[in-house]
mmCIF file as gemmi writes it, N, C-alpha and C atoms, coordinates in Angstrom:
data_model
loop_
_atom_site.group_PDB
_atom_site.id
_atom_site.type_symbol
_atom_site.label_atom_id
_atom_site.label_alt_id
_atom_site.label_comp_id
_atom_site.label_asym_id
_atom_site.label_entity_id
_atom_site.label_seq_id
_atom_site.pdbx_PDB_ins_code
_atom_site.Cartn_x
_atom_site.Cartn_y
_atom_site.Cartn_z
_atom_site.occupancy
_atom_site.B_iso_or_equiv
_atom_site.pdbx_formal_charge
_atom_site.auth_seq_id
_atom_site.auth_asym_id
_atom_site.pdbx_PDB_model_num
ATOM 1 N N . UNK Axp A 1 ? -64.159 -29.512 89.05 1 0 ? 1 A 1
ATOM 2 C CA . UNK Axp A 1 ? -64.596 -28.173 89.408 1 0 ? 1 A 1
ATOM 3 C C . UNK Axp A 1 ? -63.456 -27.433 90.099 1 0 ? 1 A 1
ATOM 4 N N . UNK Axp A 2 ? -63.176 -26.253 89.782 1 0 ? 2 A 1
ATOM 5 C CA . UNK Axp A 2 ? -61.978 -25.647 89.929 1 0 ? 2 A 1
ATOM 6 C C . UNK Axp A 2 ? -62.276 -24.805 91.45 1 0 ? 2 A 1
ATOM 7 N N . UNK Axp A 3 ? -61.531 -24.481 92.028 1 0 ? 3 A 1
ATOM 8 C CA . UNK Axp A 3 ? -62.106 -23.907 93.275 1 0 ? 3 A 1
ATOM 9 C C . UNK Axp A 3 ? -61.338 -22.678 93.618 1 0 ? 3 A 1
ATOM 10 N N . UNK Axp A 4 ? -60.778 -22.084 92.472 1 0 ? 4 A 1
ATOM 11 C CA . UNK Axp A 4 ? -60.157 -21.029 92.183 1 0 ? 4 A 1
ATOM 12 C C . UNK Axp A 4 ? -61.195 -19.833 91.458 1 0 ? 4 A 1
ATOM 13 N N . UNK Axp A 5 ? -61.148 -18.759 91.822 1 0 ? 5 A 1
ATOM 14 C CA . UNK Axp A 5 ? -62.281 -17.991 90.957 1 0 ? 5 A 1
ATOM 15 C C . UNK Axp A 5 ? -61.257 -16.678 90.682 1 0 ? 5 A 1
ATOM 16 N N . UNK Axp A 6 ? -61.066 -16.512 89.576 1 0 ? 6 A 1
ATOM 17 C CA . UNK Axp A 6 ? -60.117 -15.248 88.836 1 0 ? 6 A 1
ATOM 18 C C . UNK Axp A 6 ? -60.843 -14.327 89.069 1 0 ? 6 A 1
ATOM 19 N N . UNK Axp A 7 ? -60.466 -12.914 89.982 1 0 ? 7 A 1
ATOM 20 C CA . UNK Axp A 7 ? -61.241 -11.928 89.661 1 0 ? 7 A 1
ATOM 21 C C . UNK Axp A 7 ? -60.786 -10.746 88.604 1 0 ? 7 A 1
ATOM 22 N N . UNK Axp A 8 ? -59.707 -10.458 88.457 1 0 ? 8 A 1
ATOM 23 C CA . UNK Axp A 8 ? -58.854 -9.654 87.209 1 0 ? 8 A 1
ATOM 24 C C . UNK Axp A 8 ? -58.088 -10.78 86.862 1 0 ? 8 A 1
ATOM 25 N N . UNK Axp A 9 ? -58.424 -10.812 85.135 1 0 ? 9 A 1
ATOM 26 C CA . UNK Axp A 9 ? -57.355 -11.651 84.432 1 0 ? 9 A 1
ATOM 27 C C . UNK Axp A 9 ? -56.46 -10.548 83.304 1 0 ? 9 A 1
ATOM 28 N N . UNK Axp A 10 ? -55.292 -10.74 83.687 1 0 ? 10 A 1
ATOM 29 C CA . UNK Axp A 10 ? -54.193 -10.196 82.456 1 0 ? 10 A 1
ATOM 30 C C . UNK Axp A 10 ? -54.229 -8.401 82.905 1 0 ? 10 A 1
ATOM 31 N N . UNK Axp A 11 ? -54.609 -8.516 84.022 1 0 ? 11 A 1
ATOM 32 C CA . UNK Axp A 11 ? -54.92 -6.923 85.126 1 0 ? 11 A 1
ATOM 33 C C . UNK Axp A 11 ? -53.476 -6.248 85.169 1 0 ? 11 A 1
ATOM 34 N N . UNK Axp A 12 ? -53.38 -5.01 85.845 1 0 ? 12 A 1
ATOM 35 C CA . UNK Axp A 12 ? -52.217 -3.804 86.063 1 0 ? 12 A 1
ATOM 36 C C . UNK Axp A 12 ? -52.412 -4.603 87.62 1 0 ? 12 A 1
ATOM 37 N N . UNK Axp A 13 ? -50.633 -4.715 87.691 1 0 ? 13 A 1
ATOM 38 C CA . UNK Axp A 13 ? -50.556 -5.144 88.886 1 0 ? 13 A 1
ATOM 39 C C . UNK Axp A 13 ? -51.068 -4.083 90.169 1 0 ? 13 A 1
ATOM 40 N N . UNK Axp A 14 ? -51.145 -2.637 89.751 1 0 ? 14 A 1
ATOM 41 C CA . UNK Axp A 14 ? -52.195 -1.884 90.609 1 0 ? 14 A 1
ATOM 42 C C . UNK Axp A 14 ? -52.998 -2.125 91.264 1 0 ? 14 A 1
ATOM 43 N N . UNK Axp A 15 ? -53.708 -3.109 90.261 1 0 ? 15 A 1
ATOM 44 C CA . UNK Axp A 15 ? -55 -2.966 91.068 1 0 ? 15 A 1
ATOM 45 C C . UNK Axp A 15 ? -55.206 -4.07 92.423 1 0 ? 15 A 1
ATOM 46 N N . UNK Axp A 16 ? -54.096 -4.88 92.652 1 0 ? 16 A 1
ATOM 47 C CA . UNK Axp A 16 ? -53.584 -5.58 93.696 1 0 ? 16 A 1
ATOM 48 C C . UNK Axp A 16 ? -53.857 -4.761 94.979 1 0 ? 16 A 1
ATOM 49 N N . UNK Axp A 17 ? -53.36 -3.246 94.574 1 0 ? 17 A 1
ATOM 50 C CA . UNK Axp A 17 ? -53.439 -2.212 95.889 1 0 ? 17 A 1
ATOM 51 C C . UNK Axp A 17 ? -55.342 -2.235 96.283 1 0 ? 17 A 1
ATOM 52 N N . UNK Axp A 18 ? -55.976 -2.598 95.772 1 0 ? 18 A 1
ATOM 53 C CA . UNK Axp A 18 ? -57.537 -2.325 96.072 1 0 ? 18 A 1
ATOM 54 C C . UNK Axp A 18 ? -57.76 -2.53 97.628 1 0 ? 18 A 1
ATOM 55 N N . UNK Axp A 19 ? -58.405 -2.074 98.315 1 0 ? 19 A 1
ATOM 56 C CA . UNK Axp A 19 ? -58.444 -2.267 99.511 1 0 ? 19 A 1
ATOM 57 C C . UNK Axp A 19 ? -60.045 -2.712 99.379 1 0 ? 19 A 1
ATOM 58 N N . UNK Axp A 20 ? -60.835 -2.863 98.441 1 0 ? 20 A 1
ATOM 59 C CA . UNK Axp A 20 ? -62.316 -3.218 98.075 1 0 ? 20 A 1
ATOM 60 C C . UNK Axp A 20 ? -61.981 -4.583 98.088 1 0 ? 20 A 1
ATOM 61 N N . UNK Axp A 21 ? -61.184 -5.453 97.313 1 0 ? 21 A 1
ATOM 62 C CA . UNK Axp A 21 ? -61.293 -6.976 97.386 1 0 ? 21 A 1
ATOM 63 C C . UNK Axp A 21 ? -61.093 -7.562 98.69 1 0 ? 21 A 1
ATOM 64 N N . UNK Axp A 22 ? -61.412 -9.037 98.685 1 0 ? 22 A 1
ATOM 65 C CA . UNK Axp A 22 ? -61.59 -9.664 99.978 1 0 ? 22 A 1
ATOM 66 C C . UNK Axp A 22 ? -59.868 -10.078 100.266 1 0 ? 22 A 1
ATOM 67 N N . UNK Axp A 23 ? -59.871 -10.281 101.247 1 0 ? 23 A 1
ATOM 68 C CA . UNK Axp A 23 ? -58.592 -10.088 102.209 1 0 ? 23 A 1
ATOM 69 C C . UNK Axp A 23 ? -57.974 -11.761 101.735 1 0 ? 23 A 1
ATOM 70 N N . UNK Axp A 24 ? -58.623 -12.333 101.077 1 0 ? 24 A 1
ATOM 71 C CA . UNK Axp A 24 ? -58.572 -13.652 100.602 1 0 ? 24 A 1
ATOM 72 C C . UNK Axp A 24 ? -57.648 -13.875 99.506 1 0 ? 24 A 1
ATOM 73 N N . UNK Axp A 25 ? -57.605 -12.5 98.368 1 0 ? 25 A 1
ATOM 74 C CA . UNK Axp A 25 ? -56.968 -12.458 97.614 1 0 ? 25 A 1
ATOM 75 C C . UNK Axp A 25 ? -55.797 -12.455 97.047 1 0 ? 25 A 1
ATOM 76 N N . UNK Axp A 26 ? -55 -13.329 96.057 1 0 ? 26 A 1
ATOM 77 C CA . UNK Axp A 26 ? -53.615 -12.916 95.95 1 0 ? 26 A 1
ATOM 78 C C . UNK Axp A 26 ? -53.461 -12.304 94.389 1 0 ? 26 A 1
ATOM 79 N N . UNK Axp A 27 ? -52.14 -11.326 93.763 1 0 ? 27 A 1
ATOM 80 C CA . UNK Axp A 27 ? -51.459 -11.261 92.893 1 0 ? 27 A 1
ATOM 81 C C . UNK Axp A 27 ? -50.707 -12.346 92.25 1 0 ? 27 A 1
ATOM 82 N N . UNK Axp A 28 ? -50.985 -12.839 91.436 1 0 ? 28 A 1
ATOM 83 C CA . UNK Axp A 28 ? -50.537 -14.255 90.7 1 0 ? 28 A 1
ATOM 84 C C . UNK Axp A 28 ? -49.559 -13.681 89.602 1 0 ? 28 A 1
ATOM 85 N N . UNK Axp A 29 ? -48.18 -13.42 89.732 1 0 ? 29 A 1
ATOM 86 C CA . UNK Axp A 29 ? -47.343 -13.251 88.582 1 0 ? 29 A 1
ATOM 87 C C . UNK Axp A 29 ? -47.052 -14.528 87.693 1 0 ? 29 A 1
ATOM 88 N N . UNK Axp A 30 ? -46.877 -14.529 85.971 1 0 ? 30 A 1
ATOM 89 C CA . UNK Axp A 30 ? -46.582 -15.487 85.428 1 0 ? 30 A 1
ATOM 90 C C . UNK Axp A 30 ? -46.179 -15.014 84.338 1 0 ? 30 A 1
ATOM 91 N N . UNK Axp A 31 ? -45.331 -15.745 83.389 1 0 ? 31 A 1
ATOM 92 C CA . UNK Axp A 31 ? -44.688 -14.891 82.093 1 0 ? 31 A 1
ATOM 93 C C . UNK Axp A 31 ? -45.575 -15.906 81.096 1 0 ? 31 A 1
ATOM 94 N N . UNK Axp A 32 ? -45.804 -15.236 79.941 1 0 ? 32 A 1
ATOM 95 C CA . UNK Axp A 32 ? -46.358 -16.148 79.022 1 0 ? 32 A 1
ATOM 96 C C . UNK Axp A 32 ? -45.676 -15.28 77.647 1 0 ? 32 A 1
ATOM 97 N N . UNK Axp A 33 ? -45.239 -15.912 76.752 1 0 ? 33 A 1
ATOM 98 C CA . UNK Axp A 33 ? -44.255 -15.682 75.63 1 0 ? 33 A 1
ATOM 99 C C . UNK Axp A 33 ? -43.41 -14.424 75.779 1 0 ? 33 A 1
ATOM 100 N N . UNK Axp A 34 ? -43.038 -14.814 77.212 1 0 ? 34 A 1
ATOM 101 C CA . UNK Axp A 34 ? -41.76 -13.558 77.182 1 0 ? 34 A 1
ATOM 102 C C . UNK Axp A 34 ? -42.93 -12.444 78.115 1 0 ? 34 A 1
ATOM 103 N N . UNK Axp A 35 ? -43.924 -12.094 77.964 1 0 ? 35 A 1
ATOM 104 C CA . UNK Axp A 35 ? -44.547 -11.261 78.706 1 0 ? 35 A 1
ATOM 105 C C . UNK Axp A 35 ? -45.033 -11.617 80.114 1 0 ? 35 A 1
ATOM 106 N N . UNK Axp A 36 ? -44.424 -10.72 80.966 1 0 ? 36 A 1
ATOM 107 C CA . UNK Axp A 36 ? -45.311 -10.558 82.611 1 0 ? 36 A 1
ATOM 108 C C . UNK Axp A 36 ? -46.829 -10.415 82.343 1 0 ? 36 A 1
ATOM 109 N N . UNK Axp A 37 ? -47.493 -11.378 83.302 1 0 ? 37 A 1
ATOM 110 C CA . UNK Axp A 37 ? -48.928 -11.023 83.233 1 0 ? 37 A 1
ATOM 111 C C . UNK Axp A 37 ? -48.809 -11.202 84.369 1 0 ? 37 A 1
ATOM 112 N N . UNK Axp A 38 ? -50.281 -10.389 84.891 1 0 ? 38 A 1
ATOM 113 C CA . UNK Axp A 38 ? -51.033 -10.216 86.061 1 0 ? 38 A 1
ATOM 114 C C . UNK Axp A 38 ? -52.148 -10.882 86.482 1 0 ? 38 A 1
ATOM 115 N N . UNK Axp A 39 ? -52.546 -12.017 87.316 1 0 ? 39 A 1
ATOM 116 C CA . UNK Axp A 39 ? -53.678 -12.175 87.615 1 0 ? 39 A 1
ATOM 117 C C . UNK Axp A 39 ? -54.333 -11.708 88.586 1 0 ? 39 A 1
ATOM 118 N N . UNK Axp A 40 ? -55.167 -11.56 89.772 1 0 ? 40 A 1
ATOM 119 C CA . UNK Axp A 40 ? -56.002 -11.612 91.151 1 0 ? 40 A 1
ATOM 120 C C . UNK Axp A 40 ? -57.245 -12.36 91.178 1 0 ? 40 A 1
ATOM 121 N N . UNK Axp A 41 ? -56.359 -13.561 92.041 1 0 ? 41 A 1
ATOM 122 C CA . UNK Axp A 41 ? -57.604 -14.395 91.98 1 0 ? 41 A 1
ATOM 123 C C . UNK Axp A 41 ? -57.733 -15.036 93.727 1 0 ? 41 A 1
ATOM 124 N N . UNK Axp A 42 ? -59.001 -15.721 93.963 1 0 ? 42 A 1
ATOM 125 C CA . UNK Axp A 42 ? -59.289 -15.899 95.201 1 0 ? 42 A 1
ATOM 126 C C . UNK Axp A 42 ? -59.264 -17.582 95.37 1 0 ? 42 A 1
ATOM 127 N N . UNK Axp A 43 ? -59.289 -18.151 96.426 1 0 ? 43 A 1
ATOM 128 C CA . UNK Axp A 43 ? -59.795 -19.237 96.559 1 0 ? 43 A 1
ATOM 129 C C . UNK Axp A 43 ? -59.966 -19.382 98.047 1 0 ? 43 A 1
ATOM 130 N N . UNK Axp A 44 ? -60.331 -21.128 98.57 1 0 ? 44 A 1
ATOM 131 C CA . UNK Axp A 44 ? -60.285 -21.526 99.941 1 0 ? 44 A 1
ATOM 132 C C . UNK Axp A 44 ? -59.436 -21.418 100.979 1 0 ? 44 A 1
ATOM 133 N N . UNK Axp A 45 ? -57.989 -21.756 99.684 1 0 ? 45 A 1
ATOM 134 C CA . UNK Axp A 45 ? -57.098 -21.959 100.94 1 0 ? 45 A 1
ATOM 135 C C . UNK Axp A 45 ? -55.897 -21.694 99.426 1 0 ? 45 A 1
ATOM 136 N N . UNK Axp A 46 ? -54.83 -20.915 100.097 1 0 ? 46 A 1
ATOM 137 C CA . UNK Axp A 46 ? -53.483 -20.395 99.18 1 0 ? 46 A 1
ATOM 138 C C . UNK Axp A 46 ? -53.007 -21.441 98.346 1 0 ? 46 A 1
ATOM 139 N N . UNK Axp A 47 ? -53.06 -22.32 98.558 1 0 ? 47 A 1
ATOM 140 C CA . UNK Axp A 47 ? -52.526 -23.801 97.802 1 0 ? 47 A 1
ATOM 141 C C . UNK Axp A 47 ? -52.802 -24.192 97.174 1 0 ? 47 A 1
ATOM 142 N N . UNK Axp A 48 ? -54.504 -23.383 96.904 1 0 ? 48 A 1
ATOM 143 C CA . UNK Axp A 48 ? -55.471 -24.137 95.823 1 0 ? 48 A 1
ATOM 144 C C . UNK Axp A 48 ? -54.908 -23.401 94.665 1 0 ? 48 A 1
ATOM 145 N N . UNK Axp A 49 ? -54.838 -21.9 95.196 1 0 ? 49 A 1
ATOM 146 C CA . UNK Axp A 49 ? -54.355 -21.113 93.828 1 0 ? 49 A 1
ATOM 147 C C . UNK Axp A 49 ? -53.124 -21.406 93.372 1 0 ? 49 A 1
ATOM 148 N N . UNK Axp A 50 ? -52.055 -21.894 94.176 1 0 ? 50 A 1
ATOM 149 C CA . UNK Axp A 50 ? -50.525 -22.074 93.456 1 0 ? 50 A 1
ATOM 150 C C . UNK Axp A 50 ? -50.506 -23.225 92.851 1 0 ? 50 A 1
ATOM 151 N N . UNK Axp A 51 ? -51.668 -24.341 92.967 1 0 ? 51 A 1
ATOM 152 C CA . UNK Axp A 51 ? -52.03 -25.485 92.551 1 0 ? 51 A 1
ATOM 153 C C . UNK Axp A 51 ? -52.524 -25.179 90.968 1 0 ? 51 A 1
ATOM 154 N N . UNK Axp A 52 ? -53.421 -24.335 91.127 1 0 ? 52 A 1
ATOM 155 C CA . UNK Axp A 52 ? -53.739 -24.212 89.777 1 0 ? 52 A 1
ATOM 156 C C . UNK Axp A 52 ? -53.55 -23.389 88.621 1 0 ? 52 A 1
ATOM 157 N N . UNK Axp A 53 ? -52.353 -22.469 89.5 1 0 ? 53 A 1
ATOM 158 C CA . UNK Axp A 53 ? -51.21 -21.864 88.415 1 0 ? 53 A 1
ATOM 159 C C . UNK Axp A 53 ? -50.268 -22.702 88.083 1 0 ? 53 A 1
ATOM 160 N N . UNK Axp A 54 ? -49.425 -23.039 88.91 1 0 ? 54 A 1
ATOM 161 C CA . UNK Axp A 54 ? -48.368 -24.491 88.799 1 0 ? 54 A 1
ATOM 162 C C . UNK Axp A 54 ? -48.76 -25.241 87.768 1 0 ? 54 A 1
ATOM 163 N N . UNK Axp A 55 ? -50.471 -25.892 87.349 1 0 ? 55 A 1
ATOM 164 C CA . UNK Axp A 55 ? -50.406 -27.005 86.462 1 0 ? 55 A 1
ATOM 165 C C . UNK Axp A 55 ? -50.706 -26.469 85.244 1 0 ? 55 A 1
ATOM 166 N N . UNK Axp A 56 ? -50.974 -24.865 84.963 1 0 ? 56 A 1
ATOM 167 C CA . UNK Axp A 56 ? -51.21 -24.002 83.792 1 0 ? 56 A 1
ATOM 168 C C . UNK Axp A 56 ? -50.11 -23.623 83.641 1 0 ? 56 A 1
ATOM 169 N N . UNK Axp A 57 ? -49.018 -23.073 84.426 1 0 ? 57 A 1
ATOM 170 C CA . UNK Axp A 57 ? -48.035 -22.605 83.512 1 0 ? 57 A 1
ATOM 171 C C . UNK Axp A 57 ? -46.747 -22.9 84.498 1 0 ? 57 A 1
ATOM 172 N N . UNK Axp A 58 ? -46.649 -23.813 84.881 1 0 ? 58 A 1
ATOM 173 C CA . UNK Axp A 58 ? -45.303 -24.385 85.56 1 0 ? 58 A 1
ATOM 174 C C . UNK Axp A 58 ? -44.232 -24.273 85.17 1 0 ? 58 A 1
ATOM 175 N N . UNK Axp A 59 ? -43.789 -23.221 84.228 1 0 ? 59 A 1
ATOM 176 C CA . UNK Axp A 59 ? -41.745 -23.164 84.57 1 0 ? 59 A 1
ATOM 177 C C . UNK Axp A 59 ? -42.235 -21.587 84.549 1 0 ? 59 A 1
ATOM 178 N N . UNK Axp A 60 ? -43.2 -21.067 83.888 1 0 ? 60 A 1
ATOM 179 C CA . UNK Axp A 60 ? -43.167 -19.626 83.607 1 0 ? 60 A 1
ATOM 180 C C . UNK Axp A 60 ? -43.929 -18.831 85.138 1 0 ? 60 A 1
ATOM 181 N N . UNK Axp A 61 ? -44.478 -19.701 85.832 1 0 ? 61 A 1
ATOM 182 C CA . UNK Axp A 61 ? -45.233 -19.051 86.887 1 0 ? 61 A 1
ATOM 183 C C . UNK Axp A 61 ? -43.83 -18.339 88.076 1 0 ? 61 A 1
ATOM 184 N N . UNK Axp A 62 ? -44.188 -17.172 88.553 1 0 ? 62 A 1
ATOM 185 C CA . UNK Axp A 62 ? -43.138 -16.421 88.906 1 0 ? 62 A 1
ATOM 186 C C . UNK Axp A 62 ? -43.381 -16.102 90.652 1 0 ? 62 A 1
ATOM 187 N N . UNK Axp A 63 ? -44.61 -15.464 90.85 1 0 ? 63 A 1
ATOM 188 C CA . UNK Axp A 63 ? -44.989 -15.071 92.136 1 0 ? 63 A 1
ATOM 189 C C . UNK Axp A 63 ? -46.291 -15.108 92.808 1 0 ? 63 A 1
ATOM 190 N N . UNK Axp A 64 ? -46.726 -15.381 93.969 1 0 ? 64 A 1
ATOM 191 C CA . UNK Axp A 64 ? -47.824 -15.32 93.992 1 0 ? 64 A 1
ATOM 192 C C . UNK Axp A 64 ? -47.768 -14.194 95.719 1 0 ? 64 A 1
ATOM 193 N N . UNK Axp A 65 ? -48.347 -12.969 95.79 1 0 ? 65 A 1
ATOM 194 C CA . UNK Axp A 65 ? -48.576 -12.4 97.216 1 0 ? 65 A 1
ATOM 195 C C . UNK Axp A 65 ? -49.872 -11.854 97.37 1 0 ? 65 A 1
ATOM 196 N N . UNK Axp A 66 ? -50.256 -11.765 98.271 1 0 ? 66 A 1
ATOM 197 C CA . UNK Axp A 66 ? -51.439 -10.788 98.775 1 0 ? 66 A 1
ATOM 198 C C . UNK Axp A 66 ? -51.984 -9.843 98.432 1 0 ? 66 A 1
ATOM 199 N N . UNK Axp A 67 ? -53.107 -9.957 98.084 1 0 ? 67 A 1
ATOM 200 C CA . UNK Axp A 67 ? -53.033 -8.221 97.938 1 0 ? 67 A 1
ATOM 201 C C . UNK Axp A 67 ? -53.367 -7.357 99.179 1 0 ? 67 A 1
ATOM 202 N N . UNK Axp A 68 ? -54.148 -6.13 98.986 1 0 ? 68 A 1
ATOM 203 C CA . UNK Axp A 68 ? -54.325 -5.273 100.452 1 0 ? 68 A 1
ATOM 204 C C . UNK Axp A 68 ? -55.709 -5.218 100.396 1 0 ? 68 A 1
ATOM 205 N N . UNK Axp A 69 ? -56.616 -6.449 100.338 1 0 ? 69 A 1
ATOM 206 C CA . UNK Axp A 69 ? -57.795 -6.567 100.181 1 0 ? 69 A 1
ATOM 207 C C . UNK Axp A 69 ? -57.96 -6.217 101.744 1 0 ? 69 A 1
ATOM 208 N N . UNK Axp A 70 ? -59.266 -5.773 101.768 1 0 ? 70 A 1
ATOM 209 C CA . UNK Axp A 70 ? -59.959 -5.516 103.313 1 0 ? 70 A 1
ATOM 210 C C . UNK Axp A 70 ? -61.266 -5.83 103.853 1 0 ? 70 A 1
ATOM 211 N N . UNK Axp A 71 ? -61.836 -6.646 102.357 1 0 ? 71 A 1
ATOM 212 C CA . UNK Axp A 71 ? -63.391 -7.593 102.523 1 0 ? 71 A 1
ATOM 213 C C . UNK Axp A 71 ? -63.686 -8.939 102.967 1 0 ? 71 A 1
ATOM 214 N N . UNK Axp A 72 ? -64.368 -8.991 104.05 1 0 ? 72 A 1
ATOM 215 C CA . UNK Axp A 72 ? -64.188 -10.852 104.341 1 0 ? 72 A 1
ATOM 216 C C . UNK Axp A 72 ? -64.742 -11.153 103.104 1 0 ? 72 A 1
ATOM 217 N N . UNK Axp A 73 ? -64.39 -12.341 102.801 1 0 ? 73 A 1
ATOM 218 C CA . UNK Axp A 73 ? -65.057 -12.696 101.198 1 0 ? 73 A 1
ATOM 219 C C . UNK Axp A 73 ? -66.358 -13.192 101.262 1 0 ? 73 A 1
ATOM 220 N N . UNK Axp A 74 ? -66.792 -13.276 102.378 1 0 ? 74 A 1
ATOM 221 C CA . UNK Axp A 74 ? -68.535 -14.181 102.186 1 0 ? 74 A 1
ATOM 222 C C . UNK Axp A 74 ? -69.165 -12.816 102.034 1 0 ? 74 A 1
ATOM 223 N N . UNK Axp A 75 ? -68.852 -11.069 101.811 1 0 ? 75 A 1
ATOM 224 C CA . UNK Axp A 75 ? -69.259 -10.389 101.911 1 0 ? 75 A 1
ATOM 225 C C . UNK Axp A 75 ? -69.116 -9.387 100.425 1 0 ? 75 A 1
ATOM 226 N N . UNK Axp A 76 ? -67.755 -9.971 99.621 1 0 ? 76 A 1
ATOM 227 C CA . UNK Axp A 76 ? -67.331 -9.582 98.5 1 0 ? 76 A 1
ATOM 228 C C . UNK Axp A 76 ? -68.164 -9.674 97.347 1 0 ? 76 A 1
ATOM 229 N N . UNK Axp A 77 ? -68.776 -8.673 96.936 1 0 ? 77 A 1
ATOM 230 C CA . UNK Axp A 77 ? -69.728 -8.7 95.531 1 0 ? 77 A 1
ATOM 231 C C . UNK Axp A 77 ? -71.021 -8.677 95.588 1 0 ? 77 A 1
ATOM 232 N N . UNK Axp A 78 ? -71.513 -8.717 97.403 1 0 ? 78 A 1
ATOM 233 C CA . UNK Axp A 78 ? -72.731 -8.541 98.09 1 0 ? 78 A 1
ATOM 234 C C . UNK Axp A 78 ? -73.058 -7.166 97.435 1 0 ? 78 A 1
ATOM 235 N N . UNK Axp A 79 ? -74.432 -6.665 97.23 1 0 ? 79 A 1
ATOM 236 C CA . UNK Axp A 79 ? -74.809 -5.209 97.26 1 0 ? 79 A 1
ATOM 237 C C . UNK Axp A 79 ? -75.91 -5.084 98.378 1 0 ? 79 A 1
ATOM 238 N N . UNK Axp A 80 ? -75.854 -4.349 99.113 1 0 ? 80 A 1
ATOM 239 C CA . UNK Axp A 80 ? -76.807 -3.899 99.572 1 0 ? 80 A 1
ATOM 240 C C . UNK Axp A 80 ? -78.137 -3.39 99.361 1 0 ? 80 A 1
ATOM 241 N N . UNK Axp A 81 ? -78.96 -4.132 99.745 1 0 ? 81 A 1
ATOM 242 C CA . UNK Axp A 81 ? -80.364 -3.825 99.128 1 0 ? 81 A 1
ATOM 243 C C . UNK Axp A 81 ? -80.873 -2.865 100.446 1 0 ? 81 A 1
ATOM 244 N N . UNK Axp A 82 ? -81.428 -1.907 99.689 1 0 ? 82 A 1
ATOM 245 C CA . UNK Axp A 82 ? -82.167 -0.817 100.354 1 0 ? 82 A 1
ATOM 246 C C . UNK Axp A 82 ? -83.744 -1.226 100.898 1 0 ? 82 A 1
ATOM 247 N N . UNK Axp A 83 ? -84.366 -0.878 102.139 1 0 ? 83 A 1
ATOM 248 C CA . UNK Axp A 83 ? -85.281 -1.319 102.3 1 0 ? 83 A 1
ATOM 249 C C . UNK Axp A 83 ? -86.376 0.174 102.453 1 0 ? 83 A 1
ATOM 250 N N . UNK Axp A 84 ? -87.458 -0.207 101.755 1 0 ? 84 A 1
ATOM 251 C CA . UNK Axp A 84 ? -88.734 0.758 101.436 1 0 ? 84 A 1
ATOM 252 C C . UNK Axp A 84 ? -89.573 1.432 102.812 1 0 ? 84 A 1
């Protein structure tokens, strides 16, 4: 069980700037046949994610930083339910 959860796959590194995602989040750079791709993905702890880019694409994986998330994540994807 993977303990990595992708939230944009193959994304505009833009959307890294979101200040909506959880503060948990990083920008995952990696080249795949010559092309830059973009991921944003979350996990427990930073290591899990360079762990499980590293064993997917280990010579091509390039960067991994932060984004400018500003959501604790136990709160990320919550909606608010309105009460009657």
């Amino acid at each position: 069980m993977s303990k990595v959860s992708i939230l944009h796959e193959k994304c505009d590194r833009d959307l890294a700037g979101d200040k909506s995602l959880p503060y948990t989040a990083y920008l995952v750079e990696y080249v795949v046949d010559g092309v830059t791709q973009y991921d944003i993905t979350t996990a427990p702890k930073q290591v899990d994610i360079f762990d499980h880019y590293w064993d997917l694409h280990h010579d091509q994986f390039k960067n991994m930083t932060q984004t400018e998330g500003r959501i604790d994540p136990r709160l990320y994807g919550s909606r608010n339910k309105k009460k009657k």
